[in-house]
C-alpha positions, 0 to 999 in steps of 0.5 A: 306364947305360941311361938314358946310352946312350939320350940319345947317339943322339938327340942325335948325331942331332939335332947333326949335323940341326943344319946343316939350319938355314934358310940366308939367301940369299946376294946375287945377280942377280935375273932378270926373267920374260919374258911368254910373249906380245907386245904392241903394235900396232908390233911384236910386242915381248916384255914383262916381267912383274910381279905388283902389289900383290895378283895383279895381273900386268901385262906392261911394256916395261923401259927407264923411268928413274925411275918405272914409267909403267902403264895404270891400269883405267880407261884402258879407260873412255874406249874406243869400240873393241871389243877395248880394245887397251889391256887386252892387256898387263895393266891395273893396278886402283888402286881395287883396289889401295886395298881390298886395302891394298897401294897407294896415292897415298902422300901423294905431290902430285906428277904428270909429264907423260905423256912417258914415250916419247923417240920418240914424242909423248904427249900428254893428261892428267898421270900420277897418282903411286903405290906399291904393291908389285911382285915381280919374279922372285921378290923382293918391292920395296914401295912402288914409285914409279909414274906412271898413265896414264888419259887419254894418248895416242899423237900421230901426225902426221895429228893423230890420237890413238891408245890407248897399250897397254903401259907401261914398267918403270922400271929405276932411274936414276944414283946414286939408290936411292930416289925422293924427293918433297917436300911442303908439309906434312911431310918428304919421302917416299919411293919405291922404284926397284927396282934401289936398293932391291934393292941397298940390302936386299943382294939385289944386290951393286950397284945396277945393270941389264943387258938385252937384249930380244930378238924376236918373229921370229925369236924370242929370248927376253929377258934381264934381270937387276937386279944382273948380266947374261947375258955371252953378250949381249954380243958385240965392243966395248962403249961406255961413257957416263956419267950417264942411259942416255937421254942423247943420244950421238953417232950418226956414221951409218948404212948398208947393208952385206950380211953373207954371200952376193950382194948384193941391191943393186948394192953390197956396203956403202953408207954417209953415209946418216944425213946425206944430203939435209941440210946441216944435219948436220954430220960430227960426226954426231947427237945420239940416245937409245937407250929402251926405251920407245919403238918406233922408229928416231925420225930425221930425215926426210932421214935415212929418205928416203936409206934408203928409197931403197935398200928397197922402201918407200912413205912414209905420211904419216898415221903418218909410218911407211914400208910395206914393198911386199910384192908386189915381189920385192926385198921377200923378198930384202932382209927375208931376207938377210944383210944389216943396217942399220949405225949406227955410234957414236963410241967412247971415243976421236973416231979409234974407231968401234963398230958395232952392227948390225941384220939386216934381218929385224928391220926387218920388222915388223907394223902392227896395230889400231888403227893400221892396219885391216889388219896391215901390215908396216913399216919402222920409221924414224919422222919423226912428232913426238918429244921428240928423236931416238931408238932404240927397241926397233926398234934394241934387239932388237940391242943390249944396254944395261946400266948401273952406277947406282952410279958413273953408267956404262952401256953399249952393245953389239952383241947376238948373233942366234938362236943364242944360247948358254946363259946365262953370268949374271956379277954385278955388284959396284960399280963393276964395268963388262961384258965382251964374250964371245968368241961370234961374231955372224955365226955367232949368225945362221947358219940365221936368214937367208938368204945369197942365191946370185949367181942369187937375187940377180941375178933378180926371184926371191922368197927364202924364210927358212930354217926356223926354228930353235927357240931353247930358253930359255937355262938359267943356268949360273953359280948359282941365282937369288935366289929359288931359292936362298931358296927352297932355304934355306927349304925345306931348313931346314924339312924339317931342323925337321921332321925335328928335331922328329920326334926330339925327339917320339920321344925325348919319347915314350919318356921319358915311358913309361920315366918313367911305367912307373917312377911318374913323372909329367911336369910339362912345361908348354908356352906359345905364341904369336904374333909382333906384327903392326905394318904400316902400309900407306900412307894418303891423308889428304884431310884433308892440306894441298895434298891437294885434286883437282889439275885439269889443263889440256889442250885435249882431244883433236883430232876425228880422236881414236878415243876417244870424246869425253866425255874429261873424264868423272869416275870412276865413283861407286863409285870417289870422289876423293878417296879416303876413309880406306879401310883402316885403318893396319895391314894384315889378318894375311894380308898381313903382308909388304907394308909393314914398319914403316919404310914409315910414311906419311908416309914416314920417313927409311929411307935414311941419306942422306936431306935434309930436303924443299926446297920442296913438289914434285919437281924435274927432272933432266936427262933425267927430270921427277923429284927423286932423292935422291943416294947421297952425300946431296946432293938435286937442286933445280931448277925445277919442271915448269910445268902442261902446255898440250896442242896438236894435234900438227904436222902432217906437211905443214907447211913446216918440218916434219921439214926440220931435226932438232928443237931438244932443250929446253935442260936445267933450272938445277939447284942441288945442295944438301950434306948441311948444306942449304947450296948447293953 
């Protein structure tokens, strides 16, 4: 009877311990970490940041389709300047990268050209591809897909290059989970987009993106999250497009309309400023993209010299920039009120108009070095050579962009002010679309800008910006991330084992007294062991067909360059290219996690949509330079990007220049392939 009772506690107890077992995670958004610092000499713009590889913490600017474009550490090498502008961000180490066995080229051949920017001409050398793995707000992606950046460069239109200092995070693409490279010499590997792959793993409920970057002055704190969004950075109505966020859409104008207080214009509301001065522009408006990528409001000069005409501005020529005069007193009055800059989009319908709006606070930013020798403050509407028209970061500190990859939707809308609520976090299922909250704008604005009295306004008085407010960071009510509540499963389940075997040790221990005190001897044999460690990091065969050094063609960097001229120099020595077999194939034990067994190299076929490789290099997409590999298994075929020629950028004086919009390039004949490898 003794020996009965003495088994019912510790059994009841370890029963009821039993539900403390480790909990899985159930699937939602996963949050970005925002850099506490800004970056760039055109902003000061807020970043997100990532860890690569191993401890590797790199700040980018979100907005990439596709690969993430990154600032390699030998981008520096190539600088006469002292600070390197370009090492502020973060630099992301290759070389290192190989010697702690978590990235490398993956056998991947091909290289994109270094445009990663819409509103900005870049030019120099190809990217190289890469993957490494990437943790992003507490959940690990591997084998990334990546582009470095070494030799490129900012164009200006004087002709002057200028260091890049930030790159861009690619935040998936349209009814694509993983990127898909074929090669010459085996079946087609693939990449990671973070987005797919979270979705694909069930970290997400969707393949999907919403963000709002937010600003430096007056600060807001970003908001970013893969798989759902923060629905208090929506405000009114939301626009809906299909297929790339970077697809051009219909701009139908721009104008100046004074929010709250005096005016201090001789107009309340002034509009037809997009088509000013050119009779090229039609009423249908113009044909724009919205990038994260890219910094400014890239239009037509036309279209900036009617806005100019209202601002205390003078037009640069070197940088194709305009610079606020900050010694008049309108200055102060118009970059304070309560005034905006209105671009006004066509809807869902050609009888309904959005409208997002941009305070002029916002339009009051900072030229640094290396652009500038001094800090400068600008007006961020930019007629220097692009790739087409373009609303950068300068329009998406008041806009939020956010897309459903899976069904090929994204949308558009107005983004609140300072006073920004906490964070009301919605998940994204698929299929799912957004819905605006029922904050008001104006009053996100109250106590950030000034509503200019009729005295203000009607004198060459300077306005002052009300005190600043102090925006806390937003606290997410609506559930824990994924890594919390990961982290809380773990935690409590381990905290329940040792509780459990704590027990068990008592119970044990007293068993084995009782038994000994009555002559028993114990014969409780133990075994132990550890789990099989099989990962395989991914292997750079120069061995390889069509593995040889590609070489690229360029002319070189104009004279006005800042860099120094030994452009073409090669790696260090410590660092050969091709990379010999640097690593063996299975990784040390204390990197078990990187890369489990279905990221062999060459890559398997992970994904069950996955074709065949067609021809040996990846094709172009409408409005990328990359192959994607469809959800319902179709593969994307067309022509091959041709080898770069690169020239000095057009000048700003010449004739024609910035006298029409520029001709977008006519998209590439794209051929769809179905599951059974015949054309569609």
């Amino acid at each position: 009877m003794a020996s009965s009772s003495s088994l019912l506690l510790p059994l009841s107890l370890i029963s009821y311990l039993a539900i403390l077992r480790p909990v899985r995670a159930a699937s939602g958004p996963v949050a970005a970490t925002w850099s506490d610092s800004h970056f760039g000499p055109d902003g000061p713009w807020p970043a997100i940041e990532v860890t690569l590889g191993s401890e590797q913490k790199i700040s980018m600017y979100p907005g990439r389709e596709f690969q993430s474009f990154l600032l390699t550490s030998d981008y520096c090498n190539h600088n006469t300047t002292i600070p390197c502008y370009s090492n502020q961000a973060g630099l992301y180490n290759d070389a290192q990268s190989q010697v702690d066995t978590t990235g490398s080229t993956g056998s991947i051949q091909f290289q994109s050209n270094p445009d990663y920017m819409l509103g900005l001409d870049v030019q120099g050398a190809k990217t190289k591809s890469w993957v490494d793995s990437m943790e992003f707000g507490g959940a690990t992606i591997p084998n990334v897909s990546m582009a470095l950046l070494e030799q490129s460069y900012m164009a200006y239109p004087d002709g002057t290059w200028y260091p890049l200092t930030v790159g861009c995070l690619g935040i998936g693409a349209p009814n694509t989970v993983n990127q898909s490279f074929s090669n010459s010499f085996g079946p087609a590997i693939n990449a990671s987009l973070i987005p797919g792959y979270l979705w694909e793993q069930k970290t997400t409920a969707s393949n999907s993106f919403g963000m709002h970057i937010g600003s430096a002055n007056p600060r807001m704190p970003g908001s970013f999250y893969f798989g759902g969004y923060d629905q208090n950075r929506v405000v009114g109505d939301v626009l809906t497009f299909r297929d790339d966020y970077t697809k051009s859409i219909t701009l139908k104008d721009i104008g100046i309309k004074v929010i709250d207080g005096s005016s201090p214009w001789d107009f309340e509301s002034l509009g037809g400023l997009l088509a000013s001065g050119n009779s090229s522009m039609t009423s249908g408006g113009l044909q724009v993209s919205v990038d994260g990528c890219s910094p400014y409001l890239t239009l037509p000069k036309s279209s900036c010299d009617a806005l100019a005409k209202n601002l205390p501005v003078k037009y640069n020529e070197d940088l194709g920039l305009y610079f606020w005069q900050t010694d008049e007193p309108k200055y102060t009055q118009i970059v304070n009120s309560a005034s905006v800059l209105e671009f006004v989009f066509i809807g869902d319908s050609n009888t309904k108009n959005v409208s997002i709006s941009v305070p002029f606070r916002h339009l009051n930013l900072t030229l640094t070095a290396p652009l500038v020798e001094e800090s400068t403050q600008y007006f961020p509407c930019y007629t220097g050579p692009s790739n087409q028209f373009t609303l950068g970061r300068a329009f998406l500190q008041d806009a939020f962009v956010g897309a459903n990859w899976g069904d090929k939707s994204w949308w558009l809308a107005q983004a609140p002010g300072p006073n920004i609520p906490a964070a009301s976090v919605v998940e994204l299922a698929e299929g799912d679309s957004i819905k605006a909250s029922t904050n008001d704008w104006k009053e996100s604005w109250s106590g950030s800008w000034t509503a200019l009295s009729p005295d203000e306004a009607g004198t060459s008085a300077s306005v002052s910006v009300p005190s600043a407010t102090v925006t806390p960071e937003p606290t997410e009510v609506a559930g824990l991330s994924t890594g919390a509540q990961a982290g809380i499963g773990v935690g409590v389940g381990v905290a329940g084992l040792a509780i459990i075997g704590a027990v068990a040790f008592f119970f044990l221990h007293r068993r084995k007294a009782a038994a000994s005190s009555n002559g028993e001897t114990s014969n409780t044999a133990y075994t132990g062991g550890t789990p099989e460690q099989g990962y395989y990091a991914p292997v750079k065969n120069p061995s390889s067909p069509g593995m040889t050094e590609s070489s690229t063609n360029y002319s070189g960097p104009p004279n006005a360059m800042i860099y120094n001229q030994q452009y073409n120099q090669q790696y260090p020595q410590q660092y050969p290219q091709p990379y010999p077999q640097p690593y063996p194939q299975t990784y040390p034990q204390q990197h078990p996690q990187q890369y489990p067994q279905q990221y062999l190299q060459p890559y398997g076929q992970p994904y069950s949509t996955e074709l065949p490789a067609v021809g040996n290099s990846p094709t172009e997409l409408p409005g990328s330079t990359y192959e994607p590999h469809m959800l319902d298994g179709t593969q994307v075929q067309g022509p091959t990007s041709p080898q770069q020629s690169y020239t000095s950028p057009q000048s700003a004086h010449s004739p024609s220049y910035n006298a029409d919009p520029p001709q977008a390039p006519a998209p590439p004949q794209i051929q769809v392939y179905g599951q059974d490898g015949q054309p569609i």
